[in-house]
KEKE-3310 file (N, C-alpha, C; in steps of 0.2 Angstrom, whole numbers, plus 5000, padded with zeros to 4 digits):
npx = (4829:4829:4822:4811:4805:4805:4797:4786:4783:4781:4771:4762:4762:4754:4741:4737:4738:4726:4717:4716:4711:4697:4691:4691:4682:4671:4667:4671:4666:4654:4650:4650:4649:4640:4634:4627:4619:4611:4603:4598:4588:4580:4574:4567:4558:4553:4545:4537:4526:4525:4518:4509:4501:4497:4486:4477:4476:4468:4458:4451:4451:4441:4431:4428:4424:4411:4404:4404:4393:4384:4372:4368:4378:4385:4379:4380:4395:4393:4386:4394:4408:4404:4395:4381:4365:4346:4333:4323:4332:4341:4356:4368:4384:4395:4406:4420:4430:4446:4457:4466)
npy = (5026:5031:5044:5039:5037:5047:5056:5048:5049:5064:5065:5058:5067:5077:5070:5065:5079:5082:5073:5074:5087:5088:5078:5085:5096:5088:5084:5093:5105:5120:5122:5109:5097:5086:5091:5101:5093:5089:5103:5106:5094:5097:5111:5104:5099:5108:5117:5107:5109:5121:5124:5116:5124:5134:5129:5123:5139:5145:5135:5140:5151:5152:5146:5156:5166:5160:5159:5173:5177:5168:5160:5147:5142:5144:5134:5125:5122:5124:5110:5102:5102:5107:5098:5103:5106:5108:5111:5103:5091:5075:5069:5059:5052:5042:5029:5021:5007:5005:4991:4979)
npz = (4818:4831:4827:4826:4836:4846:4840:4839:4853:4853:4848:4856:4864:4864:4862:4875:4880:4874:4876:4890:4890:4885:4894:4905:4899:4897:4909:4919:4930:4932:4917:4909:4898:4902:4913:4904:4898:4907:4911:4900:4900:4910:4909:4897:4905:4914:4903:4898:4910:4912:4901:4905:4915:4911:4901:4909:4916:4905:4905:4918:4917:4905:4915:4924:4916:4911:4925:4927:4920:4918:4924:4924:4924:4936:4944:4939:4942:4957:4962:4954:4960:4973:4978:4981:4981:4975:4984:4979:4976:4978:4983:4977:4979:4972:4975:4967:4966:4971:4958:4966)
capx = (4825:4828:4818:4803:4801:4805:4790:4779:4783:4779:4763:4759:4760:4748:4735:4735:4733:4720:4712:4713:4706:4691:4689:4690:4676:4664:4664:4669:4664:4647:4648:4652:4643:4635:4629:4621:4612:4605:4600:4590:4582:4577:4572:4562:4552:4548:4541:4530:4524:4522:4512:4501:4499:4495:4481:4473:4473:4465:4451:4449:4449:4433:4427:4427:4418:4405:4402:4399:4389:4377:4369:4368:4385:4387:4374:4385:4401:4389:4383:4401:4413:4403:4390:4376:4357:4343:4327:4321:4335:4347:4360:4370:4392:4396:4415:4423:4433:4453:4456:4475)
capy = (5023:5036:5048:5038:5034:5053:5058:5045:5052:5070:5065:5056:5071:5080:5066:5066:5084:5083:5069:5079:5094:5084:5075:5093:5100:5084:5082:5093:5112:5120:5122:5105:5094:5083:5100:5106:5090:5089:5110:5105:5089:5102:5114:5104:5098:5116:5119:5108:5113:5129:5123:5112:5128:5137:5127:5127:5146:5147:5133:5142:5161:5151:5144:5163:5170:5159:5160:5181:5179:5163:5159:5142:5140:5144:5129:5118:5121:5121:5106:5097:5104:5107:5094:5108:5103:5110:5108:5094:5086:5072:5068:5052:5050:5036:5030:5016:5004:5000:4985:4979)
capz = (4823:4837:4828:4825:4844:4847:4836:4844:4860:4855:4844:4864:4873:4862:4862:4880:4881:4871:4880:4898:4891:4882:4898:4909:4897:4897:4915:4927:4931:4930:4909:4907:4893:4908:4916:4900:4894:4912:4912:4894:4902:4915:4905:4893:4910:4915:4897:4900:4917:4911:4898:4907:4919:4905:4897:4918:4918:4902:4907:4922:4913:4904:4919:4927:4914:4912:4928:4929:4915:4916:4929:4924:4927:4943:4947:4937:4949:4965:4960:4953:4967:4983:4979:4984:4978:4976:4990:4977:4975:4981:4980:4979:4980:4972:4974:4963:4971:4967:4959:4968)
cpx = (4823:4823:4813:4800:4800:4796:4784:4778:4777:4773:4759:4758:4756:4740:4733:4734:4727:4715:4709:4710:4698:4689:4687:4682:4671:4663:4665:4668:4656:4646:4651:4647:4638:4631:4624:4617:4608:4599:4595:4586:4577:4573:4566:4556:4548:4546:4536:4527:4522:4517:4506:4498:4494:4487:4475:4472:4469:4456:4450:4447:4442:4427:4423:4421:4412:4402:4400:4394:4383:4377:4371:4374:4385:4383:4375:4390:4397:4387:4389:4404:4413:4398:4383:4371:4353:4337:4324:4325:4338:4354:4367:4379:4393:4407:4417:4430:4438:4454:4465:4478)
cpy = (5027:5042:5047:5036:5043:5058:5055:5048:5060:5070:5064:5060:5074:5077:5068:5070:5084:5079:5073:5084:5093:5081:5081:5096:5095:5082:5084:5102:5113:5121:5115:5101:5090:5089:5102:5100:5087:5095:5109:5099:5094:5108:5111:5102:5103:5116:5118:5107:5118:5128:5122:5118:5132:5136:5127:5133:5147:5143:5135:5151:5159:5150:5152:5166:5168:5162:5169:5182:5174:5162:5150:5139:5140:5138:5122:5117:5119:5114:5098:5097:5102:5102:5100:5105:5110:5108:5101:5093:5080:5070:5061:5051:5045:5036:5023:5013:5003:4994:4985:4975)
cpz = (4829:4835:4827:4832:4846:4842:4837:4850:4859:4853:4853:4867:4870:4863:4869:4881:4880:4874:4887:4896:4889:4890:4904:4905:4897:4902:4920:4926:4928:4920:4907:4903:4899:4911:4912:4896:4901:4914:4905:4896:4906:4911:4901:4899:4911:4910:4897:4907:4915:4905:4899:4911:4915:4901:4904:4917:4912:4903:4912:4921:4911:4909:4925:4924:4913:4919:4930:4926:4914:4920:4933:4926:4933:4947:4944:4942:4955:4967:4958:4957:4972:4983:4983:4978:4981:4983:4986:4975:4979:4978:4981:4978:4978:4971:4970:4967:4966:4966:4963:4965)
residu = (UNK:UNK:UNK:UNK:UNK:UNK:UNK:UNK:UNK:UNK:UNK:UNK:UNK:UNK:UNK:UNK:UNK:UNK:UNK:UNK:UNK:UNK:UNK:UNK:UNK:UNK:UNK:UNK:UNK:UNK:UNK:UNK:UNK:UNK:UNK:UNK:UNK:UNK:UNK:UNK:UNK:UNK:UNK:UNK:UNK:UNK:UNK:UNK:UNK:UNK:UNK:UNK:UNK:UNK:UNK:UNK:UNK:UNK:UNK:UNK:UNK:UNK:UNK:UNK:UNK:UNK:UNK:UNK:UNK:UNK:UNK:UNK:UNK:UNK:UNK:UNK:UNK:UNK:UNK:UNK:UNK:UNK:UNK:UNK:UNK:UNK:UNK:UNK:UNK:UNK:UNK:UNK:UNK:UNK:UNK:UNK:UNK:UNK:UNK:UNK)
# end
């Protein structure tokens, strides 16, 4: 009888190591499992950030080069952006109201 409580005992003190150091590695220090499935949420955010930046600097590379090259473009921007007209035109701002 005494050695099967004896063998329980020492199986317990393994568990428990095992449990503290499981507990050490899933939550505290900066390599901890919580640290690194917060640095991949992070991460996938920046990715896309960088993406969407990405897909701007190329609509904007397009918007550059029309603009050195067509005319008509740059009377598209003047005309989208700055609201600029011609002498016969006008020009009307309409704004659309929030519903609440």
């Amino acid at each position: 009888m005494k050695s099967s409580i004896k063998y329980w005992v020492f199986k317990l003190k393994y568990v428990v190591a095992l449990a503290i150091f499981a507990g050490t590695i899933g939550f505290v220090g900066d390599s901890s499992l919580v640290n690194r499935l917060e640095q991949k949420r992070e991460i996938s955010h920046l990715k896309g950030e960088i993406d969407e930046y990405n897909r701007k600097f190329n609509q904007d590379k397009k918007t550059l080069e029309a603009l050195k090259n067509d005319p008509e473009a740059v009377k598209e921007v003047a005309r989208s952006r700055y609201f600029m007209k011609t002498d016969k035109e006008d020009i009307f701002i309409v704004e659309e109201e929030e519903d609440e």
